[in-house]
BAMARVEX-194374 format. One record per atom (N, C-alpha, C): x, y, z negated; residue number from 1. Coordinates in Angstrom, 2 decimals. Layout:
BEGIN
+---------+---------+---------+-------+
|       u |       v |       w | nutor |
+---------+---------+---------+-------+
|       X |       Y |       Z |   NUM |
...
+---------+---------+---------+-------+
end
This chain:
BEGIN
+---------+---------+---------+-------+
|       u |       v |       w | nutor |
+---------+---------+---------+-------+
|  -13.55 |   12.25 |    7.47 |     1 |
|  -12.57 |   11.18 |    7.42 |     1 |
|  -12.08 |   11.02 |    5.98 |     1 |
|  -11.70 |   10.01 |    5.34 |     2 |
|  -11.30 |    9.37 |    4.00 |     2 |
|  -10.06 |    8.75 |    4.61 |     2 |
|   -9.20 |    9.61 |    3.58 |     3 |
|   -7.97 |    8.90 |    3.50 |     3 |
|   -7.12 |    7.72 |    2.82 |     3 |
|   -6.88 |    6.98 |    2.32 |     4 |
|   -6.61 |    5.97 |    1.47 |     4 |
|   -4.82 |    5.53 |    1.52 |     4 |
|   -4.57 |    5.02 |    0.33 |     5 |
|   -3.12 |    5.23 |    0.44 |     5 |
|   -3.88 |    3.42 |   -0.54 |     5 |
|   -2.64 |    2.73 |    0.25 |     6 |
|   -2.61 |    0.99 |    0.28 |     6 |
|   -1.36 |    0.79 |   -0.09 |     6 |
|   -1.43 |   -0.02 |   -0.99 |     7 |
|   -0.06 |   -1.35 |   -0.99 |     7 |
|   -0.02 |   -2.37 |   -0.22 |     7 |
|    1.01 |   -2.85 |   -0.63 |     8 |
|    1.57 |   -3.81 |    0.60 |     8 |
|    0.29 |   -4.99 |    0.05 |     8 |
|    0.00 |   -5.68 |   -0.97 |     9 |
|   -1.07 |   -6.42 |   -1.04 |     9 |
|   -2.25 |   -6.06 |   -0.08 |     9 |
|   -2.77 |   -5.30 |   -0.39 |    10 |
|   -4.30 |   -4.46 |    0.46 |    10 |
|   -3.57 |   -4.50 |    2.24 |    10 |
|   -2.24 |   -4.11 |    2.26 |    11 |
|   -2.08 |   -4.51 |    4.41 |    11 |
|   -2.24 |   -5.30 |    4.18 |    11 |
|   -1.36 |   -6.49 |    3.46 |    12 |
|   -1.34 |   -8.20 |    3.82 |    12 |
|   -2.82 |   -8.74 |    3.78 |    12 |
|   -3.65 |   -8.26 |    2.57 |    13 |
|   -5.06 |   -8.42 |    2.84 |    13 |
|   -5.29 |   -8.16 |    3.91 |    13 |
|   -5.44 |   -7.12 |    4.53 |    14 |
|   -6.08 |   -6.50 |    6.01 |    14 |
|   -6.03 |   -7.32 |    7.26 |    14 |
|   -4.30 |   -7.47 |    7.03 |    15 |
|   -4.15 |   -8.40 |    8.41 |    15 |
|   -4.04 |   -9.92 |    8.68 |    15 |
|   -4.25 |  -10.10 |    7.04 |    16 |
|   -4.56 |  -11.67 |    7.35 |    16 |
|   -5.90 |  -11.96 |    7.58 |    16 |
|   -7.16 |  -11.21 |    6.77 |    17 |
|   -8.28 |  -11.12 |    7.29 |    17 |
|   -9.00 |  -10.49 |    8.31 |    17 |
|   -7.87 |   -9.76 |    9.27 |    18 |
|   -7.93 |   -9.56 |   10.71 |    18 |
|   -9.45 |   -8.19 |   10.42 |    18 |
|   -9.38 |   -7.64 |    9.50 |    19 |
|  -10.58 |   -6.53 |    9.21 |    19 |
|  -10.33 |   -5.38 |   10.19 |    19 |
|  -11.30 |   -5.13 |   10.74 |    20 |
|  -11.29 |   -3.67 |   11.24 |    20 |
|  -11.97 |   -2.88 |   10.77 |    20 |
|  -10.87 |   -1.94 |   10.39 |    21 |
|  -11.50 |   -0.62 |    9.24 |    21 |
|  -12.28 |    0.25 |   10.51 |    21 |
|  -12.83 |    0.93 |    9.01 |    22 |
|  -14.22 |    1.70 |    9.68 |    22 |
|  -13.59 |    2.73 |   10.60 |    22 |
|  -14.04 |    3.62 |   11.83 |    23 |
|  -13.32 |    4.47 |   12.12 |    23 |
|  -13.01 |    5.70 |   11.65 |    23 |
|  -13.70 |    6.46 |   10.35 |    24 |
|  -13.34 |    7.27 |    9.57 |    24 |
|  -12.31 |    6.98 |    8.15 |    24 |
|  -11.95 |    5.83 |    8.27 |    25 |
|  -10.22 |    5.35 |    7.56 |    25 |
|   -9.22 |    5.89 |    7.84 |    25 |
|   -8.61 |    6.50 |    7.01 |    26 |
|   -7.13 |    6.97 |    8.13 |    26 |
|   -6.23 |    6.35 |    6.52 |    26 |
|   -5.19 |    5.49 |    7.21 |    27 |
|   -4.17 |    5.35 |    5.99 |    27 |
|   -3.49 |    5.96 |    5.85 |    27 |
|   -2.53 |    5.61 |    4.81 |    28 |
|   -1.25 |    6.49 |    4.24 |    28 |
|   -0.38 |    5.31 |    3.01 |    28 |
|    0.85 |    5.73 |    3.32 |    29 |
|    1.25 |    4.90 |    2.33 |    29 |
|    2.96 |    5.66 |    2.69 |    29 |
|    3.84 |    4.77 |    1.08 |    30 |
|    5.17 |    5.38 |    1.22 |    30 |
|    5.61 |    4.13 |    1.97 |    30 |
|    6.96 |    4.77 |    2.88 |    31 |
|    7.57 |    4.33 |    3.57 |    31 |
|    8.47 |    2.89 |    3.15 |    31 |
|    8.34 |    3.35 |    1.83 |    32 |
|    8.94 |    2.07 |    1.23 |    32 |
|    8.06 |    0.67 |    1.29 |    32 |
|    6.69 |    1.25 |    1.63 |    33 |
|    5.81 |    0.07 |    1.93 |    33 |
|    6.36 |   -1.07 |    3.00 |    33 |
|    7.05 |   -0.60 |    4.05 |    34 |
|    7.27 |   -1.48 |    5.02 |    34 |
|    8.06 |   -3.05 |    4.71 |    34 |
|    9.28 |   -2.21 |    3.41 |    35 |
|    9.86 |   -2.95 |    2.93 |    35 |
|    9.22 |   -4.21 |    1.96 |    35 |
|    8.47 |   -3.49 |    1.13 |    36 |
|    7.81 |   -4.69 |    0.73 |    36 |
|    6.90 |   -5.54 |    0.82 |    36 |
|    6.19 |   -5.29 |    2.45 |    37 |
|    5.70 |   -6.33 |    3.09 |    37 |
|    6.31 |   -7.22 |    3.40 |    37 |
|    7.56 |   -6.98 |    3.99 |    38 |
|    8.68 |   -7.70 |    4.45 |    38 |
|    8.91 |   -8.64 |    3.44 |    38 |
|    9.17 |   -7.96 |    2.39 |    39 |
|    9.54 |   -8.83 |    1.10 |    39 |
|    8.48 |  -10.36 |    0.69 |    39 |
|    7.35 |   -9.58 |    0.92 |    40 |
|    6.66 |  -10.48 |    0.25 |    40 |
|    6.18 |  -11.78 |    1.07 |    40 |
|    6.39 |  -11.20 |    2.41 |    41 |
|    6.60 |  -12.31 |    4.15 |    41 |
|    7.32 |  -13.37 |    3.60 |    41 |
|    8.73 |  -12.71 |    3.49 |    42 |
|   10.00 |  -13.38 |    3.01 |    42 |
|    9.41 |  -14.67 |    2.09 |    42 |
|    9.26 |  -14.21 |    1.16 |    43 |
|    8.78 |  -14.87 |    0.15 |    43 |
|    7.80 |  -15.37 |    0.26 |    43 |
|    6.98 |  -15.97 |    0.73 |    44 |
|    5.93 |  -16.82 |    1.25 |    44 |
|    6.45 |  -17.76 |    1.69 |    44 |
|    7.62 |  -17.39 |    2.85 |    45 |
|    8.00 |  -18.70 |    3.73 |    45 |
|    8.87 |  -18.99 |    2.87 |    45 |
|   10.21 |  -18.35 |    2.24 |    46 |
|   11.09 |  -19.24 |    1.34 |    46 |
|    9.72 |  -20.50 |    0.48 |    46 |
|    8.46 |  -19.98 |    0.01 |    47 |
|    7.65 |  -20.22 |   -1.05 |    47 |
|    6.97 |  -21.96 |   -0.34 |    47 |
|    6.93 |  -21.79 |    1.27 |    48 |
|    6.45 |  -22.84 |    1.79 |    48 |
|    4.84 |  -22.41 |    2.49 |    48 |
|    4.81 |  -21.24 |    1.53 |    49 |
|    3.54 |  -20.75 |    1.82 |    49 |
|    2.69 |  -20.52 |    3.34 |    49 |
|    4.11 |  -19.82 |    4.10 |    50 |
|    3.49 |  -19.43 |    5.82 |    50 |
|    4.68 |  -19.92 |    6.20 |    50 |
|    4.30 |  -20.51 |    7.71 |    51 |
|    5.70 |  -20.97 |    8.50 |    51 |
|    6.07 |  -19.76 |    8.62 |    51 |
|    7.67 |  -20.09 |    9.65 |    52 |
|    8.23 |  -18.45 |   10.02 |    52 |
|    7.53 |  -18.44 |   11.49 |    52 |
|    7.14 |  -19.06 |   12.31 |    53 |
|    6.15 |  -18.53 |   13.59 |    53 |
|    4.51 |  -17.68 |   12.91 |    53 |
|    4.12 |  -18.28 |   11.44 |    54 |
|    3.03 |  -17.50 |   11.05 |    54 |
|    3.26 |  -15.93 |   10.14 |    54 |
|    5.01 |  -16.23 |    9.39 |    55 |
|    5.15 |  -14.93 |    9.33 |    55 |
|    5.47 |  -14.09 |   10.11 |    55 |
|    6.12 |  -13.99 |   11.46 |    56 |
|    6.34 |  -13.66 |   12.60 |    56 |
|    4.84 |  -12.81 |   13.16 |    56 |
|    3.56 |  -13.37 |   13.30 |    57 |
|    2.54 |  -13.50 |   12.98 |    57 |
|    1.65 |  -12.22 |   12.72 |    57 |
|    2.06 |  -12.33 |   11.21 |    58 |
|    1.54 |  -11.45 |   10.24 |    58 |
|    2.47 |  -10.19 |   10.21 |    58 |
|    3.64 |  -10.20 |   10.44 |    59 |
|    4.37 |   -8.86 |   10.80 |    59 |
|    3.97 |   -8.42 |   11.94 |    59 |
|    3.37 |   -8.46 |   12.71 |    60 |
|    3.29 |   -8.16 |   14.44 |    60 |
|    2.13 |   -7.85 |   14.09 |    60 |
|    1.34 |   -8.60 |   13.24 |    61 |
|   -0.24 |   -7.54 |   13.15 |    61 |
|   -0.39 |   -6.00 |   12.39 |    61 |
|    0.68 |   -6.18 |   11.14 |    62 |
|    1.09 |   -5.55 |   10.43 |    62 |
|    1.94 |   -4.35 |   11.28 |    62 |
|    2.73 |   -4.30 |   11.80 |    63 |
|    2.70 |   -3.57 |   12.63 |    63 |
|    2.11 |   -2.79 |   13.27 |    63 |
|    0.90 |   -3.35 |   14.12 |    64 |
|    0.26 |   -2.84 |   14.63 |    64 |
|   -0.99 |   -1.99 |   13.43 |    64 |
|   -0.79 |   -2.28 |   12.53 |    65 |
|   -2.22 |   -1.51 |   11.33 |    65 |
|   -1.58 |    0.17 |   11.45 |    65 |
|   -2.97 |    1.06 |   11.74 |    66 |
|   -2.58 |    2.63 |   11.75 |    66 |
|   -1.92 |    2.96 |   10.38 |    66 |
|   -1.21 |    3.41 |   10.30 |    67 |
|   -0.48 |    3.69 |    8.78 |    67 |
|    0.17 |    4.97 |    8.86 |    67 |
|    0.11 |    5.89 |    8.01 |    68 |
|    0.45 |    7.05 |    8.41 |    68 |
|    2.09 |    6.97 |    6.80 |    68 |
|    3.20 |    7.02 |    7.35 |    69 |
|    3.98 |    6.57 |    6.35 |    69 |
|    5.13 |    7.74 |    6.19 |    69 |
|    5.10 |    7.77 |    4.58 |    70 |
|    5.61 |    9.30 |    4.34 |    70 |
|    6.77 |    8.81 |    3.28 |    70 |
|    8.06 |   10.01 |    3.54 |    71 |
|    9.35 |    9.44 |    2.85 |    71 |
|    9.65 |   10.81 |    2.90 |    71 |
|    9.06 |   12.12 |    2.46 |    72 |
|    9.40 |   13.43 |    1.98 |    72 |
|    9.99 |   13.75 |    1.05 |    72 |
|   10.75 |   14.96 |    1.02 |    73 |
|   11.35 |   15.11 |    0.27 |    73 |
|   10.31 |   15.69 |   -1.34 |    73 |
|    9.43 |   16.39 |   -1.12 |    74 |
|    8.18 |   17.08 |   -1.50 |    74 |
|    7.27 |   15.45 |   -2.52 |    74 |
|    7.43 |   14.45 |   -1.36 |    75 |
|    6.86 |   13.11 |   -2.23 |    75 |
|    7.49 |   12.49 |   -3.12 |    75 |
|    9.37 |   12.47 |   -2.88 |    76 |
|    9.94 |   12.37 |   -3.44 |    76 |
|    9.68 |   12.51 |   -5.23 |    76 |
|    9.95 |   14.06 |   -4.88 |    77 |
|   10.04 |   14.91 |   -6.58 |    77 |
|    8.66 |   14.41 |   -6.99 |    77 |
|    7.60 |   14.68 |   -6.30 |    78 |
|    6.14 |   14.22 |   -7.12 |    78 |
|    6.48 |   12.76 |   -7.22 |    78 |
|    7.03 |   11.72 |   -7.13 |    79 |
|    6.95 |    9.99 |   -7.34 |    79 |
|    7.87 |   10.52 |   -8.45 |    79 |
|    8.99 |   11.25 |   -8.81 |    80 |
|   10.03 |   11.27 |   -9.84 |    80 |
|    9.50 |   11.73 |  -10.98 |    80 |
|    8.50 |   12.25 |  -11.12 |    81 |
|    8.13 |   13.07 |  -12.10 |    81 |
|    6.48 |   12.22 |  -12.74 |    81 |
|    6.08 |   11.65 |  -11.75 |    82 |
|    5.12 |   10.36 |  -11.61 |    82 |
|    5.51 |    9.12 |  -12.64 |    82 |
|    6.64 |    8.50 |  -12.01 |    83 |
|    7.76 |    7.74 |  -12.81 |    83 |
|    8.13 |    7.87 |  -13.97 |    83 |
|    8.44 |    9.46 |  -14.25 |    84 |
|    8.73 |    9.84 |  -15.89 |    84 |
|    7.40 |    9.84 |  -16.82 |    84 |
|    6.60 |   10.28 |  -16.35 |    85 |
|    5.37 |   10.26 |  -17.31 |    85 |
|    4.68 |    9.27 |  -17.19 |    85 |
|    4.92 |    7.73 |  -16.34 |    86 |
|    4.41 |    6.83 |  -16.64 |    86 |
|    5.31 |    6.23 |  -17.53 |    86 |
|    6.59 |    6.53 |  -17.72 |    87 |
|    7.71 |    5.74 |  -18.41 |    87 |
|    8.23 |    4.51 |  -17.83 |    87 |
|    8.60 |    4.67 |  -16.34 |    88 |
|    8.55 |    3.52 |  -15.95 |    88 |
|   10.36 |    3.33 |  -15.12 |    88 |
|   10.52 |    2.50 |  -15.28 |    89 |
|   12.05 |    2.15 |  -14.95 |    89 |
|   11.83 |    2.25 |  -13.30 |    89 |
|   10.93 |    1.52 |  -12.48 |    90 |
|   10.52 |    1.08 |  -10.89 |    90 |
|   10.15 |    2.65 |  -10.65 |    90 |
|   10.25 |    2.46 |   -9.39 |    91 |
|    9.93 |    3.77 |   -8.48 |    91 |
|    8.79 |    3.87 |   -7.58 |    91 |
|    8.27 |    1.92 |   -7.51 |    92 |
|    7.39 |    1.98 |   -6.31 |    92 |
|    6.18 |    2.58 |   -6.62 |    92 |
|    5.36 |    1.69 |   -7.64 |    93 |
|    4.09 |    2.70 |   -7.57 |    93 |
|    4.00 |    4.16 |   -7.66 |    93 |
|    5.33 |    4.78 |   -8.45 |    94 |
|    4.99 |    6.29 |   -8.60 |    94 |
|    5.22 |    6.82 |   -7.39 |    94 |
|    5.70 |    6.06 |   -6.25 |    95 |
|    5.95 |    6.63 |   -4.58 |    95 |
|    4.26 |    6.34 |   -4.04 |    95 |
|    3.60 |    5.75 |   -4.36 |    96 |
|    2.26 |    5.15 |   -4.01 |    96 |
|    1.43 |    6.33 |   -4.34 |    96 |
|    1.33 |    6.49 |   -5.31 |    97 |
|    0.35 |    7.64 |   -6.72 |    97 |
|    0.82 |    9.03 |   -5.98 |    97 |
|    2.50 |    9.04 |   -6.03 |    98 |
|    2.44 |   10.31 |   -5.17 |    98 |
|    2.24 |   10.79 |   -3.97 |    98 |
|    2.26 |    9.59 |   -3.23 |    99 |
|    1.61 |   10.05 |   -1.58 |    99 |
|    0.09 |   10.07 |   -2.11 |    99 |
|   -0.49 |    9.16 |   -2.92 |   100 |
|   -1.92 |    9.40 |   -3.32 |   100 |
|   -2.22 |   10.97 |   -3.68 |   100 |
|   -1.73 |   11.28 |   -4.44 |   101 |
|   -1.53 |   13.28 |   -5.13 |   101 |
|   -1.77 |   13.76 |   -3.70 |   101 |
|   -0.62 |   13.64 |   -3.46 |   102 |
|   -0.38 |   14.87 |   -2.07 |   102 |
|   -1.27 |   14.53 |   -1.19 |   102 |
|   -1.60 |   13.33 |   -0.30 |   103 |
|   -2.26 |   12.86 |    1.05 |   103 |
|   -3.47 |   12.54 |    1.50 |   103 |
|   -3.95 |   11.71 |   -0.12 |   104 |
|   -5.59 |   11.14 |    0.25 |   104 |
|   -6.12 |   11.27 |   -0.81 |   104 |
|   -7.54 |   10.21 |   -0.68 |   105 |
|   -8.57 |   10.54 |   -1.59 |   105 |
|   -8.45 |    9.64 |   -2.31 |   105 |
|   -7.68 |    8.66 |   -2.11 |   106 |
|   -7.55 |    7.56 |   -3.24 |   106 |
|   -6.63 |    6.64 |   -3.07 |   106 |
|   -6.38 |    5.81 |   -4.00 |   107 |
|   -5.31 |    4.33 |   -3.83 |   107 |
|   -6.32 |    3.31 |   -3.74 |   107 |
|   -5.69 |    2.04 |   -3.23 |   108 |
|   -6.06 |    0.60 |   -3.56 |   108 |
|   -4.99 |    0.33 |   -3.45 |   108 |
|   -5.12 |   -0.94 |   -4.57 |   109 |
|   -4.10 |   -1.97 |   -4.96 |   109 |
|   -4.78 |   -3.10 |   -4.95 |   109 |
|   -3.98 |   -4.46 |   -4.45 |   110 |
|   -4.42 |   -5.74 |   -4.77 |   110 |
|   -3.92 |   -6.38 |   -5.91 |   110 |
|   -3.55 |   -5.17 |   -7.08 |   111 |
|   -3.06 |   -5.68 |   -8.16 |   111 |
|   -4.27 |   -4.88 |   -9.10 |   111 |
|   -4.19 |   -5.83 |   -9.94 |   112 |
|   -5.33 |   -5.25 |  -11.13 |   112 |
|   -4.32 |   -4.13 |  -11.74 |   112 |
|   -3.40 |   -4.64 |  -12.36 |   113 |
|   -2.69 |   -3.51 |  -13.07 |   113 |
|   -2.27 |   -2.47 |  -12.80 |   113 |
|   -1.79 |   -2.80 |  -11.48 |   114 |
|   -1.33 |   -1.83 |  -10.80 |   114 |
|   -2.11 |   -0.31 |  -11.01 |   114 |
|   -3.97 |   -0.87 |  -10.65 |   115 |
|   -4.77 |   -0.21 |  -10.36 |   115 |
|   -4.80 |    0.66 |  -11.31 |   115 |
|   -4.89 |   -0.10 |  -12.45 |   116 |
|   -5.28 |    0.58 |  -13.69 |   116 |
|   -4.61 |    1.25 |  -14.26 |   116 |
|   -3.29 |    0.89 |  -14.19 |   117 |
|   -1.98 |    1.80 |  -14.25 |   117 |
|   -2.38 |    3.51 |  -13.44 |   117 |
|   -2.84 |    3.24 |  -12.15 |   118 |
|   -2.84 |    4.24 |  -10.92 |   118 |
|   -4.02 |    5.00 |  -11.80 |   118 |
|   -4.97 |    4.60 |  -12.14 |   119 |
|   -5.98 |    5.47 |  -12.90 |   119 |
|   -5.84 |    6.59 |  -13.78 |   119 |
|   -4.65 |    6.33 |  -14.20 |   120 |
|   -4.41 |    7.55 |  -15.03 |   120 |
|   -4.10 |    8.57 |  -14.48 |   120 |
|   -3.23 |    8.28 |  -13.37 |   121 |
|   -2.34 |    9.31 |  -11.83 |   121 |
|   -3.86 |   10.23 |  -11.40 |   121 |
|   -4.30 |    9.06 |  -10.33 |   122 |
|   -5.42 |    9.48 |   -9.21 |   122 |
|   -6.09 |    8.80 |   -9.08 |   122 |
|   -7.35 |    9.29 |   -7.89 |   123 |
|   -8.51 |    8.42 |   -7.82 |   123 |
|   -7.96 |    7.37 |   -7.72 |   123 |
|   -8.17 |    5.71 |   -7.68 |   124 |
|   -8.52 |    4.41 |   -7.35 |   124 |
|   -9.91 |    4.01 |   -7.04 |   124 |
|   -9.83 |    3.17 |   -5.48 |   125 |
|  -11.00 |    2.73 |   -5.19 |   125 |
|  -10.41 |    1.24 |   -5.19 |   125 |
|  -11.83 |    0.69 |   -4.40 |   126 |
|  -11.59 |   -0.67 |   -4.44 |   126 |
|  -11.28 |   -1.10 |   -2.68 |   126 |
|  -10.84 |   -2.27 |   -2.96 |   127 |
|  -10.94 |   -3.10 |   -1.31 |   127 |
|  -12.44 |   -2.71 |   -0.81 |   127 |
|  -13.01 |   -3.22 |   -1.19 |   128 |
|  -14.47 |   -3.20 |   -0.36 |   128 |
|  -15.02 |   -1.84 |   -0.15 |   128 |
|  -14.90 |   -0.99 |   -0.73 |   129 |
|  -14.93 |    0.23 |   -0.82 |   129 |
|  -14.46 |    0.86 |    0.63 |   129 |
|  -12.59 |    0.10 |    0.91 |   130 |
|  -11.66 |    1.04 |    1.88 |   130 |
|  -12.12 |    0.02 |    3.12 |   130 |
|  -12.72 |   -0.90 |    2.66 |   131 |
|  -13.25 |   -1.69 |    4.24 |   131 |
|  -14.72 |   -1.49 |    4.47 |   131 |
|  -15.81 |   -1.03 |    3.40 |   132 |
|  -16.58 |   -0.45 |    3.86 |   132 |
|  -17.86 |   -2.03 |    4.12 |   132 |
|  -17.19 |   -3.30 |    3.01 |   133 |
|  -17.18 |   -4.55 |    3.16 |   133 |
|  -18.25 |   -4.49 |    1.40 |   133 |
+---------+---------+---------+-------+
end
């Protein structure tokens, strides 16, 4: 089994393209992920982008995606110390990188930078890679 630790881009990918991961996928992600799916829902429909019956929708699929979601105290200190040696004011990706450290075999991001940023941390794979696409 391959573990993979996702951003909220890579779910919203997932469940808008309705993909079913391979059955040796197991996710992982920080807990703070939930929030910024939400966020970025939000912001679609303020945007015009999805009605609220289609973000409604996309949270209910999202939901349902296996996600194994971690808010330790142990992930904590590794995202804080993540954070300092990237020099970074935000907390999210170094919560990402550090469930990456501790949990799986790699990140995806649907951000380029993000990624490349994450490269220095831990492995990074790609989408097609974690869908097996």
């Amino acid at each position: 089994m391959s573990r993979w630790v996702i951003d909220a881009g890579v779910a919203l990918r997932i469940v808008s393209e309705q993909i079913a991961l391979p059955e040796q996928v197991a996710l992982v992600a920080p807990a703070l992920m939930k929030s910024e799916v939400l966020q970025r829902v939000h912001a679609s429909v303020r945007a015009g982008e999805l009605s609220r019956a289609d973000a409604v929708d996309v949270l209910e699929r999202f939901a349902a995606l296996k996600v194994r979601y971690l808010s330790d105290r142990v992930s904590r200190k590794v995202a804080l110390d993540i954070a300092a040696d990237l020099d970074d004011d935000e907390t999210a990706l170094a919560e990402h990188l550090a469930v990456t450290r501790l949990q799986a075999d790699a990140f995806v991001s649907a951000d380029p930078e993000r990624a490349r940023r994450a490269a220095d941390v831990v492995a990074v794979g790609s989408y097609e890679e974690l869908t097996g696409g």
